[in-house]
Chimera marker file (.cmm) of the C-alpha trace (Angstrom):
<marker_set name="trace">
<marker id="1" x="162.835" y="118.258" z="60.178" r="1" g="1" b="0" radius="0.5"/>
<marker id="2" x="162.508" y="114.549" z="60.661" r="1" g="1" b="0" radius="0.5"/>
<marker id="3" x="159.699" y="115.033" z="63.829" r="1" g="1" b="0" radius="0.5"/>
<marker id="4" x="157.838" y="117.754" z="61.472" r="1" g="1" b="0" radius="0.5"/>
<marker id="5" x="157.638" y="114.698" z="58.714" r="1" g="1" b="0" radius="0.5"/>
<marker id="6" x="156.682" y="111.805" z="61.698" r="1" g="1" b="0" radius="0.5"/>
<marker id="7" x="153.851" y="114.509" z="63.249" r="1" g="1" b="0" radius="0.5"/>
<marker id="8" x="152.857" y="114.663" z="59.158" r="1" g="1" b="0" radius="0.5"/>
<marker id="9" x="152.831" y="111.258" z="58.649" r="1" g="1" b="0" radius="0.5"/>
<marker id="10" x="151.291" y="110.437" z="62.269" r="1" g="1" b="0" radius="0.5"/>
<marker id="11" x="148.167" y="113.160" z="61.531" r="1" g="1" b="0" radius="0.5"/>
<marker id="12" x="147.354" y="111.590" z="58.074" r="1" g="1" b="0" radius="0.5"/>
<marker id="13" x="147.069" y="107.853" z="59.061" r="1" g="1" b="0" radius="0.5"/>
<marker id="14" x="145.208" y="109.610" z="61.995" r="1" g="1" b="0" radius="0.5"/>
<marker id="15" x="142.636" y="111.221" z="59.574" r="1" g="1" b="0" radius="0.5"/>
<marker id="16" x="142.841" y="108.029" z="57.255" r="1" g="1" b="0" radius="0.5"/>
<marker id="17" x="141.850" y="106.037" z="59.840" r="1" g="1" b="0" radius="0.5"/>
<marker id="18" x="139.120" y="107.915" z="61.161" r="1" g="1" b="0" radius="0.5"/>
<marker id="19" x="137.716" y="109.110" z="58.179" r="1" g="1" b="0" radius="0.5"/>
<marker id="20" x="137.673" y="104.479" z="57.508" r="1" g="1" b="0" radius="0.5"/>
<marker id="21" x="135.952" y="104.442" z="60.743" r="1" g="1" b="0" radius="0.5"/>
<marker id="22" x="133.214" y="107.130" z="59.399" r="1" g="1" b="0" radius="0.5"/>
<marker id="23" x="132.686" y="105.539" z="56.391" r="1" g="1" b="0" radius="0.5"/>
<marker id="24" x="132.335" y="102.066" z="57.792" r="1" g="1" b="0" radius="0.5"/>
<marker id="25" x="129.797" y="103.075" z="60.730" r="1" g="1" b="0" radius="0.5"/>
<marker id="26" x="127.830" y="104.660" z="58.300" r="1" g="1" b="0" radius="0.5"/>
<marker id="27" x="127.296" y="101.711" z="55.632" r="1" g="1" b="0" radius="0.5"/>
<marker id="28" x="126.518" y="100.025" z="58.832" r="1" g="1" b="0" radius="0.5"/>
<marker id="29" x="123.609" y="102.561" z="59.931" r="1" g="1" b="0" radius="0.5"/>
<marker id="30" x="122.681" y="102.134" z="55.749" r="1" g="1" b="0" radius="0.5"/>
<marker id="31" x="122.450" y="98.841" z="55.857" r="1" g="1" b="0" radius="0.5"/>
<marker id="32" x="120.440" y="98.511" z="59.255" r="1" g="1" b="0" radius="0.5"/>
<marker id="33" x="118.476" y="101.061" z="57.952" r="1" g="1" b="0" radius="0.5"/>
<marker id="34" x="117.696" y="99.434" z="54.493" r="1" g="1" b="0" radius="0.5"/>
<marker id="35" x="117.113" y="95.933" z="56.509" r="1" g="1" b="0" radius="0.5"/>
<marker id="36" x="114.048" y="97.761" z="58.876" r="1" g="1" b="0" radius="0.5"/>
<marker id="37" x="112.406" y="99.309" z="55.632" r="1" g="1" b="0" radius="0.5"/>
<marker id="38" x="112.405" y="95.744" z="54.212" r="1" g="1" b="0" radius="0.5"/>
<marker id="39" x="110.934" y="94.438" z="56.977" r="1" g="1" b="0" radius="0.5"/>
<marker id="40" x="108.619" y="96.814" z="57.244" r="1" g="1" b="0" radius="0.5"/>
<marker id="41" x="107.417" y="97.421" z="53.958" r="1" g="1" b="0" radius="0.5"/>
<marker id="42" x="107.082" y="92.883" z="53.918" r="1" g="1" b="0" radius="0.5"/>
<marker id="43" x="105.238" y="93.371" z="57.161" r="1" g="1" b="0" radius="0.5"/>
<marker id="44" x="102.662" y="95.467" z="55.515" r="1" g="1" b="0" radius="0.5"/>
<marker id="45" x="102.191" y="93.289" z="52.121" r="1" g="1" b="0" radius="0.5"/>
<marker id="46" x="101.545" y="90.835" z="55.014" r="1" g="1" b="0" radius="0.5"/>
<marker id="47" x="99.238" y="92.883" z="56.314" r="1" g="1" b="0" radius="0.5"/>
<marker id="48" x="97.393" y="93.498" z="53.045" r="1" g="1" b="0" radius="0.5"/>
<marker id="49" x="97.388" y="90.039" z="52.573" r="1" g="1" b="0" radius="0.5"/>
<marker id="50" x="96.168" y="89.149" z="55.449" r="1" g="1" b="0" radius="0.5"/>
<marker id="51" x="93.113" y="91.731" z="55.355" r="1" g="1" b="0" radius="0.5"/>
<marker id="52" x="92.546" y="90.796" z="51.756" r="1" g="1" b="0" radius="0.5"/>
<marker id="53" x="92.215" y="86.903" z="52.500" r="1" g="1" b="0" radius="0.5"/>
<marker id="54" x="89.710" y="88.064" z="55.393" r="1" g="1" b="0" radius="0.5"/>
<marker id="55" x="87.782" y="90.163" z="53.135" r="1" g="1" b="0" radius="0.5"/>
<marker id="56" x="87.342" y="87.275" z="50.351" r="1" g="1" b="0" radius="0.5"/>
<marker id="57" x="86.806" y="84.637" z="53.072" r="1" g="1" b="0" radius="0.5"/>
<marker id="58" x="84.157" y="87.175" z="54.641" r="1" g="1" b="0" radius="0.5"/>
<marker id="59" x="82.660" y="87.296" z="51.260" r="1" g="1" b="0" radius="0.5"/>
<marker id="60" x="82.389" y="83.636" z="50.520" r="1" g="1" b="0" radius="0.5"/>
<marker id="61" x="80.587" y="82.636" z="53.212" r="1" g="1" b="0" radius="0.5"/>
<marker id="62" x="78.227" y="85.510" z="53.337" r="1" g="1" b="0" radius="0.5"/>
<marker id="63" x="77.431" y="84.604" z="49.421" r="1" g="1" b="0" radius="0.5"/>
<marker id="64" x="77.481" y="80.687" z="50.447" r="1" g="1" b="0" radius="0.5"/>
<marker id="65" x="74.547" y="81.704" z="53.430" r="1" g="1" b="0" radius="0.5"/>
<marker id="66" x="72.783" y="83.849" z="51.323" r="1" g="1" b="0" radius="0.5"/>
<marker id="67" x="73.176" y="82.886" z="47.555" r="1" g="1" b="0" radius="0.5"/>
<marker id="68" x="73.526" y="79.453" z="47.779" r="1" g="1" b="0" radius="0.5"/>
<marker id="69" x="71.236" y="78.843" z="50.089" r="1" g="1" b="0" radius="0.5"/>
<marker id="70" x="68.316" y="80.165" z="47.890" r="1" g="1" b="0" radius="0.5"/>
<marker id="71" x="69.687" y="78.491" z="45.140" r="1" g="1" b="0" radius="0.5"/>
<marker id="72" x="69.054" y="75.452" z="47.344" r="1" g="1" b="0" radius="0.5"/>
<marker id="73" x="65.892" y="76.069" z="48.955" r="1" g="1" b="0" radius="0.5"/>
<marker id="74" x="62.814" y="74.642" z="47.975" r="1" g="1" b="0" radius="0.5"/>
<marker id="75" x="60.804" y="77.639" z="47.343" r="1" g="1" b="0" radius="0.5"/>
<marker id="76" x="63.556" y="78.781" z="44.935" r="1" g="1" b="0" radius="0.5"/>
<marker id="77" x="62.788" y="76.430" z="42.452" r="1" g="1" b="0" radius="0.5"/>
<marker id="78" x="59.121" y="76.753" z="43.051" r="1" g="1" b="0" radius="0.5"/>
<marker id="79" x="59.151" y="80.137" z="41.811" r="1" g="1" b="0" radius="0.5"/>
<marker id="80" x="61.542" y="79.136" z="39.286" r="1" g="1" b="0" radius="0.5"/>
<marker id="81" x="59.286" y="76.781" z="37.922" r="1" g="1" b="0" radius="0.5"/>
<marker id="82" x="56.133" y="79.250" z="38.266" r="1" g="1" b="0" radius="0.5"/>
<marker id="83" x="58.168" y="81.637" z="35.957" r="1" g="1" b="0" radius="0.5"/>
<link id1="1" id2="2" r="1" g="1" b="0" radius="0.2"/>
<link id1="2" id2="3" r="1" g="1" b="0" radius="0.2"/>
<link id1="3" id2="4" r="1" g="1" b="0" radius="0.2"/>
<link id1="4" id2="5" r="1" g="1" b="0" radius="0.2"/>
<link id1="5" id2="6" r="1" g="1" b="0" radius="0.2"/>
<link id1="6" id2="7" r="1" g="1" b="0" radius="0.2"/>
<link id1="7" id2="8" r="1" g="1" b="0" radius="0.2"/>
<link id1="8" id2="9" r="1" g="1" b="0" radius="0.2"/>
<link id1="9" id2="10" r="1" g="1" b="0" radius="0.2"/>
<link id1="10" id2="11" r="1" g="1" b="0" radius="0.2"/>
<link id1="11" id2="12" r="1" g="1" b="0" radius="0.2"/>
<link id1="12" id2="13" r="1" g="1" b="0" radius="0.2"/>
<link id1="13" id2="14" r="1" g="1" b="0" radius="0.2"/>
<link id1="14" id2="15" r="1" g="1" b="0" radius="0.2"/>
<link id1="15" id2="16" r="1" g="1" b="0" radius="0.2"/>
<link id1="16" id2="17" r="1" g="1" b="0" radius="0.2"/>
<link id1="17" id2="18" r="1" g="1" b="0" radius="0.2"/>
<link id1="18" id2="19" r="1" g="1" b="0" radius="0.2"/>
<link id1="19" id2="20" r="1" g="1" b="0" radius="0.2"/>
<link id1="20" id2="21" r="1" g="1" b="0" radius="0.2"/>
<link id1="21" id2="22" r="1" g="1" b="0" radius="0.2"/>
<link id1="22" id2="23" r="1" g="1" b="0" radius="0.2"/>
<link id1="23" id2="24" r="1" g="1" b="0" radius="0.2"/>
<link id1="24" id2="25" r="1" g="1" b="0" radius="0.2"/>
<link id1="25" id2="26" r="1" g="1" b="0" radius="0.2"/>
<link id1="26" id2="27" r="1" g="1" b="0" radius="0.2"/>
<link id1="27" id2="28" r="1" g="1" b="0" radius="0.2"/>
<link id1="28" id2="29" r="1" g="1" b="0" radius="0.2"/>
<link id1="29" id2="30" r="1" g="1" b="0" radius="0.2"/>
<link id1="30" id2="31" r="1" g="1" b="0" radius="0.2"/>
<link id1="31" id2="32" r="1" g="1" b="0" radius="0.2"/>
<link id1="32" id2="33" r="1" g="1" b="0" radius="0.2"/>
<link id1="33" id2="34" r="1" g="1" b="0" radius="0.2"/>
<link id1="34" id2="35" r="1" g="1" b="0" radius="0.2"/>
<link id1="35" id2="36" r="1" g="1" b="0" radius="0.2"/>
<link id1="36" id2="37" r="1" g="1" b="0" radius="0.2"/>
<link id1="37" id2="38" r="1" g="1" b="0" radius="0.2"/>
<link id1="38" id2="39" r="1" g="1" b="0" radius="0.2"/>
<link id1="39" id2="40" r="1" g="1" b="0" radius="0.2"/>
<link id1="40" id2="41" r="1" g="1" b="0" radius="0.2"/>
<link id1="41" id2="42" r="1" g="1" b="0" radius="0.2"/>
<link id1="42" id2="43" r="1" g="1" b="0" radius="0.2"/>
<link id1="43" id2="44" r="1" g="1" b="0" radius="0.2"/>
<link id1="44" id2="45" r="1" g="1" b="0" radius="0.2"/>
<link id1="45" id2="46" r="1" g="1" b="0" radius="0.2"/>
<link id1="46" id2="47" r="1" g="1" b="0" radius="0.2"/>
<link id1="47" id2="48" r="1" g="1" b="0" radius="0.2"/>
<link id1="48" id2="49" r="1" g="1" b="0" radius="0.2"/>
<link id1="49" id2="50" r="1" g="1" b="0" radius="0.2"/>
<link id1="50" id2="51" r="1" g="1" b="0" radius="0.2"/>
<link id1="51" id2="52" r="1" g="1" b="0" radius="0.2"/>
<link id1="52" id2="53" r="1" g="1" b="0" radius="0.2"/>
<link id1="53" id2="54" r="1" g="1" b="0" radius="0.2"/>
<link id1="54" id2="55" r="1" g="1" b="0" radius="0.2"/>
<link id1="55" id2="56" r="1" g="1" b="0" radius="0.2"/>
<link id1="56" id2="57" r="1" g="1" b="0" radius="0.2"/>
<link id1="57" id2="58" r="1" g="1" b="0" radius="0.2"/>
<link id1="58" id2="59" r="1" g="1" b="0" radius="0.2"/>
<link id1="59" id2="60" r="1" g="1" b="0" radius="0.2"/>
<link id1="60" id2="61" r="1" g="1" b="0" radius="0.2"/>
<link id1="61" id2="62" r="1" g="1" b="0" radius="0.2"/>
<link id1="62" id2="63" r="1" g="1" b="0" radius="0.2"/>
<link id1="63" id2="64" r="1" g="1" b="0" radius="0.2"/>
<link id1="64" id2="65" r="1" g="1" b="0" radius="0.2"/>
<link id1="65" id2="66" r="1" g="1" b="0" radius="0.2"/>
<link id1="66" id2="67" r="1" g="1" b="0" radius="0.2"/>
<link id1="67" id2="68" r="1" g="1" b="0" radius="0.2"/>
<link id1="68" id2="69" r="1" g="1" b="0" radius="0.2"/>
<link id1="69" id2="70" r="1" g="1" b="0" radius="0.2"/>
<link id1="70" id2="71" r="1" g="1" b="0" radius="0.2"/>
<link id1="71" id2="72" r="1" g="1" b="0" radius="0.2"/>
<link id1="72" id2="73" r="1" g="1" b="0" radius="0.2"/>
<link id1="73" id2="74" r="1" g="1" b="0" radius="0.2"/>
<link id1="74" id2="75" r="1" g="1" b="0" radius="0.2"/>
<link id1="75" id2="76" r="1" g="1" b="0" radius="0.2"/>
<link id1="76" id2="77" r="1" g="1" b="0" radius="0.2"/>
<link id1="77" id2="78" r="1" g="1" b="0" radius="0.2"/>
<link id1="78" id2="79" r="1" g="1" b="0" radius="0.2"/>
<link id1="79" id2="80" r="1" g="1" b="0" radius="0.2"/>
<link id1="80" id2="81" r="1" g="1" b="0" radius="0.2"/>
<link id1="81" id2="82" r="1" g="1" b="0" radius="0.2"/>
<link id1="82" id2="83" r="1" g="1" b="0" radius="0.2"/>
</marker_set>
């Protein structure tokens, strides 16, 4: 009777322990996983960032060689004053 309660006992801590094990590898593999979608999902904001400040900066100076420089120019205020 007393080995059929150690075997008992001895299976349980068993299936406590591995079932602690389980559960602990797999907030592990959560939180990795949670970590790389982070990182990626900051990556791409980055990204966006990134593309948008090339976009605006692409836009600037095109307006600066085109806009301003008529606004400038000699002949722009020439026909300004003809009109």
């Amino acid at each position: 009777m007393v080995v059929v309660v150690v075997i008992v006992v001895v299976v349980v801590v068993v299936v406590v322990v591995v079932v602690v094990v389980v559960m602990v590898v797999v907030v592990v593999v959560v939180v990795i996983v949670v970590v790389v979608v982070v990182v990626v999902v900051a990556a791409t904001a980055a990204a966006i960032v990134v593309a948008a400040a090339a976009v605006v900066v692409v836009v600037i100076d095109h307006w600066s060689k085109t806009v301003l420089n008529r606004i400038m120019s000699d002949s722009y205020h020439d026909r300004a004053g003809r009109a």
